[in-house]
MDAnalysis code that builds the backbone (N, CA, C; Angstrom):
import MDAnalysis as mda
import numpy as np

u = mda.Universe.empty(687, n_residues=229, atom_resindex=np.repeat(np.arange(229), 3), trajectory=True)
u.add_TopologyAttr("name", ["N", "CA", "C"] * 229)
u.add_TopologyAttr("resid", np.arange(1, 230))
u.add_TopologyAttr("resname", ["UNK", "UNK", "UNK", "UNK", "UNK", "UNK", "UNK", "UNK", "UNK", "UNK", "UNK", "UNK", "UNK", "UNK", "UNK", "UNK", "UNK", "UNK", "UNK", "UNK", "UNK", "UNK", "UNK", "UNK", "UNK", "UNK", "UNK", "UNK", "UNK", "UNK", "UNK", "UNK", "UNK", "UNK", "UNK", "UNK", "UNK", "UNK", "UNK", "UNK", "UNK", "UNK", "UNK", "UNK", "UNK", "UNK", "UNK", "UNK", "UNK", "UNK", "UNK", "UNK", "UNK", "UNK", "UNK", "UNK", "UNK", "UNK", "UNK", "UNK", "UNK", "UNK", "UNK", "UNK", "UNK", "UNK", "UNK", "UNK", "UNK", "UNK", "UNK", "UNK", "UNK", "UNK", "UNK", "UNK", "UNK", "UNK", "UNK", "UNK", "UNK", "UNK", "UNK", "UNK", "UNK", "UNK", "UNK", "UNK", "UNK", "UNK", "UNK", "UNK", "UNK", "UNK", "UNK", "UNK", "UNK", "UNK", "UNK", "UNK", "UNK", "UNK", "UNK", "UNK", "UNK", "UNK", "UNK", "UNK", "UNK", "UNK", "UNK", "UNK", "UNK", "UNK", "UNK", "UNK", "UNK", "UNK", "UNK", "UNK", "UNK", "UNK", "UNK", "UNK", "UNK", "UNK", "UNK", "UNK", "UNK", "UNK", "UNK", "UNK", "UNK", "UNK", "UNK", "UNK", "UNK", "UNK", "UNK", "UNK", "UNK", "UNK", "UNK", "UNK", "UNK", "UNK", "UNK", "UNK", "UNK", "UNK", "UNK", "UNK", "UNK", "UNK", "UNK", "UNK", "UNK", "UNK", "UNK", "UNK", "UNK", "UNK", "UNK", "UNK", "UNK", "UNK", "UNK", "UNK", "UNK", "UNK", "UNK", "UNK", "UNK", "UNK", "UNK", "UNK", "UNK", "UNK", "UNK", "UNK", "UNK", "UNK", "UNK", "UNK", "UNK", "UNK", "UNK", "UNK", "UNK", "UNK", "UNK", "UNK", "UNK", "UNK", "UNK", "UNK", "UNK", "UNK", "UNK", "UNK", "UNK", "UNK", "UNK", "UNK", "UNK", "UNK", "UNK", "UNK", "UNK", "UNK", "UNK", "UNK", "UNK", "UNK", "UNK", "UNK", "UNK", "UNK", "UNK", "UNK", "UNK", "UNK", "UNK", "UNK", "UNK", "UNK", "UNK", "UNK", "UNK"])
u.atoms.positions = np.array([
    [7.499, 79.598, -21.942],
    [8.775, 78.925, -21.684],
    [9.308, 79.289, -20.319],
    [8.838, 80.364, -19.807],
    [9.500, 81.185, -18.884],
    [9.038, 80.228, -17.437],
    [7.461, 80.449, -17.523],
    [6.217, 80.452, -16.591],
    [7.289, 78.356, -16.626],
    [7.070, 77.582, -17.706],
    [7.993, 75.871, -17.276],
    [8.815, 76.227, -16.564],
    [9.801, 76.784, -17.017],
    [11.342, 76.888, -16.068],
    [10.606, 77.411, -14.806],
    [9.739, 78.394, -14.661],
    [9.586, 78.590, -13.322],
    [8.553, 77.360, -12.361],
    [8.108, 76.820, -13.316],
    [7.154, 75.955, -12.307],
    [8.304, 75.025, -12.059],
    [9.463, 74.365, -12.648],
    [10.450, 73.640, -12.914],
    [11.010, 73.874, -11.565],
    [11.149, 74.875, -11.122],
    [12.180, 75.672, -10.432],
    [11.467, 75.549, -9.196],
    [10.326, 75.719, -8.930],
    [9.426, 75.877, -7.664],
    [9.349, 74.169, -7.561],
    [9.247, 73.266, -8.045],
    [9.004, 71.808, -7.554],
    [10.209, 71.339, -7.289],
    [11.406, 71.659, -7.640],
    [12.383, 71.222, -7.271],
    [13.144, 71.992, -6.089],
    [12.360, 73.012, -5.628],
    [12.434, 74.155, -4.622],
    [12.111, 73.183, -3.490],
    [10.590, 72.439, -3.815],
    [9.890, 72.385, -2.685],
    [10.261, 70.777, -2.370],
    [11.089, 69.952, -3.081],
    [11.413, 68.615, -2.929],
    [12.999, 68.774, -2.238],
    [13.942, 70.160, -2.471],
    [14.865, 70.152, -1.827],
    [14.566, 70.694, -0.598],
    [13.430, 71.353, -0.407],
    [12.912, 71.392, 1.398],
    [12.431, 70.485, 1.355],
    [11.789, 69.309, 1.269],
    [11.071, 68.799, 1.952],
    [12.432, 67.882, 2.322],
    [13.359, 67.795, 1.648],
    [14.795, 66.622, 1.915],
    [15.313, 67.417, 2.980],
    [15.177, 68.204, 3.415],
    [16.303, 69.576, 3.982],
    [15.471, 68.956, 5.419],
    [14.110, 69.140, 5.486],
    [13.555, 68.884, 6.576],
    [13.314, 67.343, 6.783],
    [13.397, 66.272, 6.283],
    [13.459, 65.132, 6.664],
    [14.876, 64.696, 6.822],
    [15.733, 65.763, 6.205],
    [17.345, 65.213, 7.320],
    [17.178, 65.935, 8.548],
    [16.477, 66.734, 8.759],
    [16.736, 68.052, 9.922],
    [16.050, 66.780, 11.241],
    [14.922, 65.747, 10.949],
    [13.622, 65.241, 11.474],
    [14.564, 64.330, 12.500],
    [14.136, 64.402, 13.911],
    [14.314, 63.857, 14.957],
    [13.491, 62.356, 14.786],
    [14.392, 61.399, 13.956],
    [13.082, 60.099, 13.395],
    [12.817, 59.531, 15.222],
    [13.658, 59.674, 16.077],
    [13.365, 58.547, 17.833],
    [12.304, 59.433, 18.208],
    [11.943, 60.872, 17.500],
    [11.029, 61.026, 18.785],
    [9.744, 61.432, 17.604],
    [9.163, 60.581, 16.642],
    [7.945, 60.949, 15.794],
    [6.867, 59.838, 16.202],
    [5.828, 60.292, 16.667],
    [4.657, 59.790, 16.798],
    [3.432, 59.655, 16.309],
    [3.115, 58.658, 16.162],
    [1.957, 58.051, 14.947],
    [0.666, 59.645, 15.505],
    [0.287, 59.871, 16.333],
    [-0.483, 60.729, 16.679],
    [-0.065, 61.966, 16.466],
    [0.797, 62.602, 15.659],
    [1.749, 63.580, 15.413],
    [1.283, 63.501, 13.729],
    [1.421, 62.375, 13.082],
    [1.712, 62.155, 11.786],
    [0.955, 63.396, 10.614],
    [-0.117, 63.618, 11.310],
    [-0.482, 64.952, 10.486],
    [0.447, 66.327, 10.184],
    [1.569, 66.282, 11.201],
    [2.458, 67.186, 11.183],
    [3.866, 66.596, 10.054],
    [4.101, 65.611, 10.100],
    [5.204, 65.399, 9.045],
    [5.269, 65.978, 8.086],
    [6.636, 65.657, 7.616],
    [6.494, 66.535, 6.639],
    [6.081, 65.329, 5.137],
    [5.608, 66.491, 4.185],
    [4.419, 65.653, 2.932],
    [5.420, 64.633, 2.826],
    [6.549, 64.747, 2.241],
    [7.263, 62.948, 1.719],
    [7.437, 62.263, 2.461],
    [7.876, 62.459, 4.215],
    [7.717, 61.511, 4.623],
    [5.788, 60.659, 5.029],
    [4.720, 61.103, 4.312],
    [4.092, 60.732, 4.559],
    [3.440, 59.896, 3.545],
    [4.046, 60.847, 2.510],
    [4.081, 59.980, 0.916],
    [4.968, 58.393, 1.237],
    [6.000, 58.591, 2.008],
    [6.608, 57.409, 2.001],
    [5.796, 56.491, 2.892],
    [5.612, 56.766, 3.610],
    [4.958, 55.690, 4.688],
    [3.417, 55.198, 4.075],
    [2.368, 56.044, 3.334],
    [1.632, 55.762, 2.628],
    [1.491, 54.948, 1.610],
    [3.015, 55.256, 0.515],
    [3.319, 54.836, 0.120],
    [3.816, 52.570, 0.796],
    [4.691, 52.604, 1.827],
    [5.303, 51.398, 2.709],
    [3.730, 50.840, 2.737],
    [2.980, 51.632, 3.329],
    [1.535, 51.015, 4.149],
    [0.504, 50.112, 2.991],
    [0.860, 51.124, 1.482],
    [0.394, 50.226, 0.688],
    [0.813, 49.192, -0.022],
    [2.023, 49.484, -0.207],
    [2.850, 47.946, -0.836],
    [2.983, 47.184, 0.434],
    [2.787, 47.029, 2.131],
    [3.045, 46.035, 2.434],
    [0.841, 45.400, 2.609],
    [0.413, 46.603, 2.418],
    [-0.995, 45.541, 2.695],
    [-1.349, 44.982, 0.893],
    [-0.506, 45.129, -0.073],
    [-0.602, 44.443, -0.870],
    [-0.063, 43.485, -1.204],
    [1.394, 43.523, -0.400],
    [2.050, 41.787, -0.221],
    [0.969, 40.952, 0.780],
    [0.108, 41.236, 1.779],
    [0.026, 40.567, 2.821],
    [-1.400, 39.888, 2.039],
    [-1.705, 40.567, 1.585],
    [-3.172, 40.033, 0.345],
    [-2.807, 39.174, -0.295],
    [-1.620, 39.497, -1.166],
    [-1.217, 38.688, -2.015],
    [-0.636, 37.037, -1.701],
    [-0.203, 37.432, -0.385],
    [0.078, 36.282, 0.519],
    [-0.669, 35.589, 1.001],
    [-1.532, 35.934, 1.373],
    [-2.863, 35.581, 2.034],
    [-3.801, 34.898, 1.496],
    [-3.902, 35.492, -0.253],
    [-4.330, 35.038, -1.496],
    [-4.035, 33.974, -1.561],
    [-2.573, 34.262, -2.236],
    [-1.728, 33.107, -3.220],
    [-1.114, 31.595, -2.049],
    [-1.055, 31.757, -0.827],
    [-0.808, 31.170, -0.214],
    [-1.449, 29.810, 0.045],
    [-2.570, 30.075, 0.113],
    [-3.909, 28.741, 0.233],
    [-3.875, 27.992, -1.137],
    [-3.824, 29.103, -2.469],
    [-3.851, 28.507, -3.495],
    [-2.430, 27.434, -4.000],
    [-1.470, 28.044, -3.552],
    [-0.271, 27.103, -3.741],
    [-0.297, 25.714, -2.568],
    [-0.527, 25.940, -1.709],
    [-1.467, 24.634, -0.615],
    [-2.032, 23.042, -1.492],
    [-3.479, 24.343, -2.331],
    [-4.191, 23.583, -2.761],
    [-3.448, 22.935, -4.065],
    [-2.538, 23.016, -4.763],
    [-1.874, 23.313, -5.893],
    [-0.742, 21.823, -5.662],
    [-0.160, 21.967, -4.565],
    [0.488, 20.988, -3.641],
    [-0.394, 19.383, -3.449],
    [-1.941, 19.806, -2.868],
    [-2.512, 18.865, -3.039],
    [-3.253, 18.321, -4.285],
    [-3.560, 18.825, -5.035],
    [-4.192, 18.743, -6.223],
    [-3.027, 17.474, -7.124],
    [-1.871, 18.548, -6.889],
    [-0.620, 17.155, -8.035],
    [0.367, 15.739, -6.722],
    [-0.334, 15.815, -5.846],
    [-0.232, 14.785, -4.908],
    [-1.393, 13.985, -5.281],
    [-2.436, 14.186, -5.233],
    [-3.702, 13.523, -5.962],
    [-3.889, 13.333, -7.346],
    [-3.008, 13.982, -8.245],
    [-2.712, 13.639, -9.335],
    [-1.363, 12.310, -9.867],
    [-0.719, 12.460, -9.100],
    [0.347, 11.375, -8.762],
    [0.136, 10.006, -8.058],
    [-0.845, 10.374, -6.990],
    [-1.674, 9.082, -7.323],
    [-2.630, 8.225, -7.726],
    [-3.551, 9.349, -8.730],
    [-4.691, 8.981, -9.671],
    [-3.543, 8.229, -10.826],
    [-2.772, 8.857, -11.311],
    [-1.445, 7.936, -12.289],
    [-0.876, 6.715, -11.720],
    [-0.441, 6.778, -10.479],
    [-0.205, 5.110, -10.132],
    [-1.447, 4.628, -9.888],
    [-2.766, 4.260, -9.777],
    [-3.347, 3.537, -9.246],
    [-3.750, 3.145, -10.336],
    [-4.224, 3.879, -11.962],
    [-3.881, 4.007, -13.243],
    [-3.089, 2.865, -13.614],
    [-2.154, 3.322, -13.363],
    [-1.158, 2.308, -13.895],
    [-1.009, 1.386, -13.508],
    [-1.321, 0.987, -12.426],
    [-1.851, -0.017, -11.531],
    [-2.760, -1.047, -11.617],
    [-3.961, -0.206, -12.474],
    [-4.771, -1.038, -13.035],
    [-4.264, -1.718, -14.454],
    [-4.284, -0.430, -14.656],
    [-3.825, -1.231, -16.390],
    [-2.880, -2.073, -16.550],
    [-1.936, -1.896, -15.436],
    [-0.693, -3.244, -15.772],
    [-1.731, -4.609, -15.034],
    [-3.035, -4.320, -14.301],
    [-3.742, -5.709, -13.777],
    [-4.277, -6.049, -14.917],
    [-5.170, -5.342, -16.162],
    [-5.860, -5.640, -17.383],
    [-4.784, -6.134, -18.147],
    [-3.703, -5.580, -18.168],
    [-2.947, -6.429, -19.223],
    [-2.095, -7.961, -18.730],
    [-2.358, -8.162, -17.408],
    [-2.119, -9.470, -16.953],
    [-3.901, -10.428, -16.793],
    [-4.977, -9.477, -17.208],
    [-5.771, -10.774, -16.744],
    [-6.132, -11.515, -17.616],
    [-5.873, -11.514, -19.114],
    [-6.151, -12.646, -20.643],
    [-4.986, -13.911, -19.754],
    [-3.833, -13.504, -19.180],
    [-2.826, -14.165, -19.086],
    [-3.184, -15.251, -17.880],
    [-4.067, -14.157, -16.585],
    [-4.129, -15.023, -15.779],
    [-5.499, -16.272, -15.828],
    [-6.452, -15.444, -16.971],
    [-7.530, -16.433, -17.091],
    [-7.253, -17.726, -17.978],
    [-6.106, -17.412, -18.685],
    [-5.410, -18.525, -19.357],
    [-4.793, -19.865, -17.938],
    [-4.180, -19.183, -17.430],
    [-3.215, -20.145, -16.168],
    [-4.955, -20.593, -15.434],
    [-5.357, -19.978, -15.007],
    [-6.732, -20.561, -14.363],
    [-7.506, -21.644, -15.531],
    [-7.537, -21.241, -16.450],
    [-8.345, -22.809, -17.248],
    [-7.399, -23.689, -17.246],
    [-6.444, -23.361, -17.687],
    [-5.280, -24.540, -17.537],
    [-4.478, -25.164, -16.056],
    [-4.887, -24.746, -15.039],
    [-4.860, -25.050, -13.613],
    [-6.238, -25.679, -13.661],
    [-7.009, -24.868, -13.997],
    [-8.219, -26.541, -13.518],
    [-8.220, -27.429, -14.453],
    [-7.967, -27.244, -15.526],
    [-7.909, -28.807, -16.264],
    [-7.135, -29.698, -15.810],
    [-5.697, -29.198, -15.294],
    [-4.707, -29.827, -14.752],
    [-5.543, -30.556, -13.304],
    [-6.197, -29.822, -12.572],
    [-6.205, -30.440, -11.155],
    [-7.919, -31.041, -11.722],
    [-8.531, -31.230, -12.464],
    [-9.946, -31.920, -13.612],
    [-8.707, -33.331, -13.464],
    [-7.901, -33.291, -14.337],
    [-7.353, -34.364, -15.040],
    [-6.635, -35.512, -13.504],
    [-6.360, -34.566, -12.728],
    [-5.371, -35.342, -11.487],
    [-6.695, -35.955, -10.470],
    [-8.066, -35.232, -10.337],
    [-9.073, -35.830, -10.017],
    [-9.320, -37.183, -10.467],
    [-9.651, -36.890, -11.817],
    [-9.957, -38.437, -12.589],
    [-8.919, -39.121, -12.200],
    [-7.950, -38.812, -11.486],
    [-6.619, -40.368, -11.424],
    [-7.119, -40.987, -10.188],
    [-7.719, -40.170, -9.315],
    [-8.366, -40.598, -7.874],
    [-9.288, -40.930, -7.586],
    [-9.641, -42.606, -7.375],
    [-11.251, -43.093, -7.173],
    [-11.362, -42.605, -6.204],
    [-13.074, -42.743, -6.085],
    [-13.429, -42.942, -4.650],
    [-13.903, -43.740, -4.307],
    [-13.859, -43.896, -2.665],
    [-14.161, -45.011, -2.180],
    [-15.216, -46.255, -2.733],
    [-15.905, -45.984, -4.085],
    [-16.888, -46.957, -4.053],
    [-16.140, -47.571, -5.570],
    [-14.699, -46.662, -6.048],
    [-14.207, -47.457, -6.983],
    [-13.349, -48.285, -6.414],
    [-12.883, -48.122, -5.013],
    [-11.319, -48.817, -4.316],
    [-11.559, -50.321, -4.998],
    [-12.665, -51.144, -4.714],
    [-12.843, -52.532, -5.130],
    [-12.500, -52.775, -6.631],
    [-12.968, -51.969, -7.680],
    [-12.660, -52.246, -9.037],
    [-11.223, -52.003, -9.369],
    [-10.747, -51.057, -8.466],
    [-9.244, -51.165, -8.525],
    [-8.142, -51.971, -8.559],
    [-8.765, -52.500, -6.843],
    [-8.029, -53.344, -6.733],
    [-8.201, -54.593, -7.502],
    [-9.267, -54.738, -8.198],
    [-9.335, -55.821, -9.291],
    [-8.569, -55.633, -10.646],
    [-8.446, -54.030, -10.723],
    [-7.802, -54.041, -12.060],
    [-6.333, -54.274, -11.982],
    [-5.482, -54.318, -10.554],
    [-4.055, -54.549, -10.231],
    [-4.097, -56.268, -10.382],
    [-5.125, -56.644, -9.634],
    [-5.162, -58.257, -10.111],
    [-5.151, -58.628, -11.360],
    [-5.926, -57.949, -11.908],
    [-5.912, -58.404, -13.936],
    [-4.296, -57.967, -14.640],
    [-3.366, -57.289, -14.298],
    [-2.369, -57.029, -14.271],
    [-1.328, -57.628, -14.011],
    [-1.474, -58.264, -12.361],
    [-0.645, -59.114, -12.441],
    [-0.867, -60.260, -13.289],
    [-2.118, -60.859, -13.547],
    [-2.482, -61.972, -13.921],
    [-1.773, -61.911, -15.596],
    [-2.177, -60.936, -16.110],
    [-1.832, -60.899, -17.627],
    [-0.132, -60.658, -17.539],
    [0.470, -60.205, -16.669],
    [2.215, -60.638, -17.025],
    [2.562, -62.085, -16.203],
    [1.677, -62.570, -15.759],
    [2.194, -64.274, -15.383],
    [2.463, -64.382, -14.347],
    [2.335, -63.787, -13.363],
    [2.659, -63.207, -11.645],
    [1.750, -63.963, -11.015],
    [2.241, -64.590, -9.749],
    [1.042, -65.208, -9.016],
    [1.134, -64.122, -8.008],
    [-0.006, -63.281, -7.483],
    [-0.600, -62.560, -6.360],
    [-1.292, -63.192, -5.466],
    [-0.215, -62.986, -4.296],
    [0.279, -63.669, -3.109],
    [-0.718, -62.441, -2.364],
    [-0.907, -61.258, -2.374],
    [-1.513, -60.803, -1.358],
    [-1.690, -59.024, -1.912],
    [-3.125, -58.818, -1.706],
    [-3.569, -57.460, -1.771],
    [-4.651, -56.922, -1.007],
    [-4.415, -56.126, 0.027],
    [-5.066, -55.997, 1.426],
    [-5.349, -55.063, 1.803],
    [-6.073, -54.452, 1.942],
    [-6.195, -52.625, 2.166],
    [-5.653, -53.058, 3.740],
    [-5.481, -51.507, 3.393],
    [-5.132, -51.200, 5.712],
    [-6.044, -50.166, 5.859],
    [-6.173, -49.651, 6.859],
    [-6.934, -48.507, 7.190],
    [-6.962, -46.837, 6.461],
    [-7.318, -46.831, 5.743],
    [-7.332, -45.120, 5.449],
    [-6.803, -44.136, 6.421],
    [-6.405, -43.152, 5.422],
    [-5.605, -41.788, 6.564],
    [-6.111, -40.747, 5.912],
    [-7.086, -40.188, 6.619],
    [-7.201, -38.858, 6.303],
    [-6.411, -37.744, 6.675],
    [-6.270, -36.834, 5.828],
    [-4.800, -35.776, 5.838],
    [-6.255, -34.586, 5.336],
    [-5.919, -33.779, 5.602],
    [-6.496, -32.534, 5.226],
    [-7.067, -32.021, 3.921],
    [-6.625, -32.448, 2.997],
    [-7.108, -32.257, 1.038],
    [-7.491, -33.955, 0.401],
    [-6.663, -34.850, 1.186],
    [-7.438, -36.384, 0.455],
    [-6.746, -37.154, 1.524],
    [-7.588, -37.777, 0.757],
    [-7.205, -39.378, 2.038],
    [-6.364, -40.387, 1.343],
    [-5.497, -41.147, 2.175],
    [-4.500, -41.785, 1.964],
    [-4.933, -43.061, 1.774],
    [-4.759, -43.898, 1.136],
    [-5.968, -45.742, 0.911],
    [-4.773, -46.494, 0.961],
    [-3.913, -47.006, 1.946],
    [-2.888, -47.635, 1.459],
    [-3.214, -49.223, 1.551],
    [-2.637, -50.130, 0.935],
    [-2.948, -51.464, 0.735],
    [-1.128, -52.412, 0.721],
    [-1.513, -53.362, 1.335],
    [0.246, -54.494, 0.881],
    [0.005, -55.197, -0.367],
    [0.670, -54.837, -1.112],
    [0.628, -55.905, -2.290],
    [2.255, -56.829, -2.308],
    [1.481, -57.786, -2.869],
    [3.083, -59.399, -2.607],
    [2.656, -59.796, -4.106],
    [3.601, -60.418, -4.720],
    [3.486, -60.638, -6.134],
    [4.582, -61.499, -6.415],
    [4.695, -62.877, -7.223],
    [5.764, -63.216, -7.468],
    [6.101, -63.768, -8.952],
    [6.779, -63.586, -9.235],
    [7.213, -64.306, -10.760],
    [8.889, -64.045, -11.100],
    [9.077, -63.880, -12.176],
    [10.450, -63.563, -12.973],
    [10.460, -62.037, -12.734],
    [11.918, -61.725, -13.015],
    [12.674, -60.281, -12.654],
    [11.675, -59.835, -14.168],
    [11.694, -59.876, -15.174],
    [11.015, -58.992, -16.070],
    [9.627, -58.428, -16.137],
    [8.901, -60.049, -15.746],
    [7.530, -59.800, -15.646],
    [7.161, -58.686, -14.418],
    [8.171, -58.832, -12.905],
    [7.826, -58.087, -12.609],
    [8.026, -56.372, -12.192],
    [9.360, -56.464, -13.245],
    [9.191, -55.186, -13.819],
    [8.125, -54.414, -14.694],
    [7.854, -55.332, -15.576],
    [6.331, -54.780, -16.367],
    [5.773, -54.483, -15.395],
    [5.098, -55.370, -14.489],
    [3.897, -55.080, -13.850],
    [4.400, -53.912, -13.379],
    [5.176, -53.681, -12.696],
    [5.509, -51.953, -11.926],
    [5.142, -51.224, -12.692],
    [5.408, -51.339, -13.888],
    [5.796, -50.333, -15.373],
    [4.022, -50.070, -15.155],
    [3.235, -51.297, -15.690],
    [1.924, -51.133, -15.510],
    [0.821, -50.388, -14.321],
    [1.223, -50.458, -13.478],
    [1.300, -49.960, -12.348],
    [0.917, -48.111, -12.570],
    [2.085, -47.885, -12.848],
    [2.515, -46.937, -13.784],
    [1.616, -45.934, -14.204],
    [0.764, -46.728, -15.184],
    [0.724, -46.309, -16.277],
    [-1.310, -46.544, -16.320],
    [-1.971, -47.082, -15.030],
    [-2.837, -47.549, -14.569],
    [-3.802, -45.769, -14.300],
    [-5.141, -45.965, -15.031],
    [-5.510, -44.973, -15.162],
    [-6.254, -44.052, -13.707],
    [-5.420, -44.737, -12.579],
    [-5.728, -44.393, -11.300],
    [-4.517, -44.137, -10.833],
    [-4.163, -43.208, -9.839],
    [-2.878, -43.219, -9.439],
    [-2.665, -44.291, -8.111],
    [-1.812, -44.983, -8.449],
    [-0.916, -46.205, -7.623],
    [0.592, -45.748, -7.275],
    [0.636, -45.625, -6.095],
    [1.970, -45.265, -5.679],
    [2.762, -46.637, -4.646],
    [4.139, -46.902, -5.336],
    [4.211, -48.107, -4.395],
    [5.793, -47.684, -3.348],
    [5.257, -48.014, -2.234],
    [6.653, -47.760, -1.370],
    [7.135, -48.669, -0.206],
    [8.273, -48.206, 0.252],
    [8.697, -49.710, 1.289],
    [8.719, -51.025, 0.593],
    [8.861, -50.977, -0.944],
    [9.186, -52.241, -1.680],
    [10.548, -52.829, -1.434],
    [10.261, -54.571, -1.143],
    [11.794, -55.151, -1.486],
    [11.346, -56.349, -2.464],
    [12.562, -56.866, -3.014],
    [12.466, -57.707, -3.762],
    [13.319, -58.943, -3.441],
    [12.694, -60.098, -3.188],
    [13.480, -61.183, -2.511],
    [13.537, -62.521, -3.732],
    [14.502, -63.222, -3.506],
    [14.163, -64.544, -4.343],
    [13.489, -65.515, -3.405],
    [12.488, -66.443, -3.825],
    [12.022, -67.277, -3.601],
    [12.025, -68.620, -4.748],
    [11.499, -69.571, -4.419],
    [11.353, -70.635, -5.102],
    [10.730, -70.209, -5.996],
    [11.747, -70.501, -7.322],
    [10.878, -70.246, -8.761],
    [11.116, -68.680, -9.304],
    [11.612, -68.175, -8.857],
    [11.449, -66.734, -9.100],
    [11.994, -65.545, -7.871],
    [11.537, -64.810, -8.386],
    [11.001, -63.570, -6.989],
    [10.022, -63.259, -6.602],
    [9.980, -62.208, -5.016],
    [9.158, -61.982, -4.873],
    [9.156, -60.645, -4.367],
    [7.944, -59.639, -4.844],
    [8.207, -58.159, -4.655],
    [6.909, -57.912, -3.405],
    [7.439, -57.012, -2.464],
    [6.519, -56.838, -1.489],
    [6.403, -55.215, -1.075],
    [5.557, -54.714, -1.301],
    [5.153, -53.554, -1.300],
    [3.959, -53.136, -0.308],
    [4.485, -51.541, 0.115],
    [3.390, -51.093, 0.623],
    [3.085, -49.732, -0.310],
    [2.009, -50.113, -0.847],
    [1.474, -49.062, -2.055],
    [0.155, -48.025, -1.235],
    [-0.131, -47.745, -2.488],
    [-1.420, -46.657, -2.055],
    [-1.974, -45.749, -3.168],
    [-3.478, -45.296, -2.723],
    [-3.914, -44.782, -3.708],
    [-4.454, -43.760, -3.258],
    [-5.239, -42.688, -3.320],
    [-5.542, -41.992, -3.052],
    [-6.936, -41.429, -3.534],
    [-7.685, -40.570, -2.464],
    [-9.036, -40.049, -2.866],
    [-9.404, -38.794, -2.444],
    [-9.970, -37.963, -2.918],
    [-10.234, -36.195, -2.644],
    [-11.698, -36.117, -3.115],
    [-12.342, -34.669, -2.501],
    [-13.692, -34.390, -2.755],
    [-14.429, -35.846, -1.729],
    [-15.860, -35.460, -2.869],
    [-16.739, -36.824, -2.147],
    [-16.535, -37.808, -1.533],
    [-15.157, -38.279, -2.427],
    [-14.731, -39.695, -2.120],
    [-13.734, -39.750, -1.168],
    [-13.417, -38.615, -0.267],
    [-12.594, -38.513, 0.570],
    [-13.156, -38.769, 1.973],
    [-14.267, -39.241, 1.875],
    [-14.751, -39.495, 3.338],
    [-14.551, -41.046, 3.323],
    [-13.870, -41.309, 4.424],
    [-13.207, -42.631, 4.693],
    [-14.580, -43.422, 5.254],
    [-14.923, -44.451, 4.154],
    [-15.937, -45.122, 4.311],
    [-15.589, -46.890, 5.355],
    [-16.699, -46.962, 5.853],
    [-16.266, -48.271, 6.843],
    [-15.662, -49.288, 5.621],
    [-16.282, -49.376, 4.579],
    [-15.822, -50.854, 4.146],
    [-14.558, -50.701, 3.319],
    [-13.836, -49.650, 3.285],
    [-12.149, -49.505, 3.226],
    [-11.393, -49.406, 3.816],
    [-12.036, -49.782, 5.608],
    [-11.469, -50.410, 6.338],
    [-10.957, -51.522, 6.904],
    [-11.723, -52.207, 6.530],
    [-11.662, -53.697, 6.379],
    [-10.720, -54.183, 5.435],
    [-10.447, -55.875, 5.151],
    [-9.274, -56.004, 3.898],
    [-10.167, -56.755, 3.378],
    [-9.193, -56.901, 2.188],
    [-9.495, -57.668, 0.925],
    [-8.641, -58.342, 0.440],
    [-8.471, -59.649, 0.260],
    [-7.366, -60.196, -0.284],
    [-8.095, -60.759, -1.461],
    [-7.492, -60.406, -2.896],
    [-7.570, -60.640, -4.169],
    [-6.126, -61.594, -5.042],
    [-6.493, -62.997, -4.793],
    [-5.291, -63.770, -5.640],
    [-6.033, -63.863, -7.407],
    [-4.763, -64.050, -7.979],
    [-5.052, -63.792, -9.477],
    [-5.208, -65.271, -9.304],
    [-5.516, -65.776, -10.959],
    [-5.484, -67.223, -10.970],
    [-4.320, -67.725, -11.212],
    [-3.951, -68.901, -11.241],
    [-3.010, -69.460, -11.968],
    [-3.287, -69.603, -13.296],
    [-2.383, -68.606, -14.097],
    [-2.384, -68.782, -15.710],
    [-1.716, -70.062, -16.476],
])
C-alpha cells in the first residue's frame, strides 16, 4: 500500500516538473535541432500534434477523392433515372403513336384515292358530264387549262359553264360534292339567261405521287357537251 502511494507520489512529482519546466521554457527561442533536449511532455505533445495531424492529412487525402467520386457516381445516377424515365414515358407513348400512324395513313390512303391521275383526268371529266346530264343541265363548256405544279401535287384546273333551273343546279354542285374524286369549284357566278341560269366556274382537281407529273395531253382542252335530255 505504501510502495502505490509512493509510486503515486513520484509520477505526480515528475508531471509537476515537467509543468514547472515547460512554464519556465523560452517557447521564441526552441529549435527543431535542439528537440532532443526538451523537456519529455513537451515532446509527448508535439509527437503526439505530429500524429493526429499526419492522420487527418491521410484521412483527407483518402476520403477526399472518394467523396469526388461519390459526387460523380449520384450525378450519373440522376441521369441514368432521367434518361430512364425518358424512355419509359417514350414506350408508354409508342402503342399510342403507332395507332395515330395507321390511322394517318389510312387517312392520307383514303385522300389519295380522291386524286386521279393524269390518265384518269378524261374519265372524269366525263363523269361531271354524266352529272350534269342526269339533273337536266345543258353543258355549255368543260375545258382543262394548263396544270400547276406546286411542290406535293399538281393543280388540274378546268372552266366549267352549265345551265338549267336554280335547283337542278344546285344538285349538280351538291353532286359535285359528293363525286368520288375531289372537285373543287371557285370564281363561280351565277347569271340568268334565257330559260334559266347559268353557273360559270373555275374548278379543279387535283393529282399527287405518279400522277403528279404534268402530262402533255392535260394540257391541251377538252370540251365535253352533255346531250340534250
Amino acid at each position: 500500500m505504501n510502495s502505490e502511494q509512493g509510486g503515486d507520489v513520484s509520477w505526480r512529482e515528475r508531471w509537476l516538473d515537467e509543468w514547472r519546466r515547460l512554464k519556465a521554457l523560452d517557447w521564441r527561442r526552441l529549435e527543431l535541432s535542439e528537440a532532443g533536449r526538451w523537456p519529455m511532455s513537451l515532446r509527448t505533445l508535439v509527437a503526439i500534434l505530429a500524429f493526429v495531424l499526419a492522420l487527418v492529412a491521410m484521412v483527407v487525402g483518402y476520403l477526399h477523392p472518394l467523396s469526388q467520386r461519390l459526387v460523380e457516381l449520384q450525378r450519373q445516377e440522376r441521369e441514368v433515372v432521367a434518361d430512364f424515365e425518358g424512355r419509359a414515358r417514350e414506350l408508354a407513348e409508342l402503342d399510342r403513336l403507332k395507332r395515330l400512324l395507321v390511322d394517318l395513313d389510312q387517312r392520307v390512303s383514303e385522300r389519295r384515292r380522291m386524286l386521279p391521275d393524269g390518265a384518269a383526268i378524261p374519265s372524269l371529266l366525263e363523269g361531271i358530264g354524266q352529272v350534269a346530264k342526269r339533273r337536266g343541265l345543258s353543258l355549255e363548256e368543260l375545258e382543262l387549262r394548263p396544270a400547276r405544279p406546286l411542290e406535293l401535287y399538281v393543280e388540274r384546273p378546268f372552266d366549267l359553264r352549265v345551265r338549267g333551273d336554280y335547283h337542278a343546279i344546285g344538285g349538280f354542285v351538291a353532286d359535285l360534292a359528293n363525286l368520288p374524286r375531289l372537285v373543287t369549284l371557285h370564281d363561280f357566278s351565277l347569271s340568268p339567261v334565257e330559260g334559266g341560269l347559268e353557273l360559270h366556274a373555275l374548278a379543279q382537281t387535283y393529282s399527287i405521287g405518279e400522277g403528279a407529273r404534268v402530262e402533255g395531253a392535260t394540257s391541251g382542252s377538252t370540251d365535253v357537251v352533255a346531250e340534250d335530255s
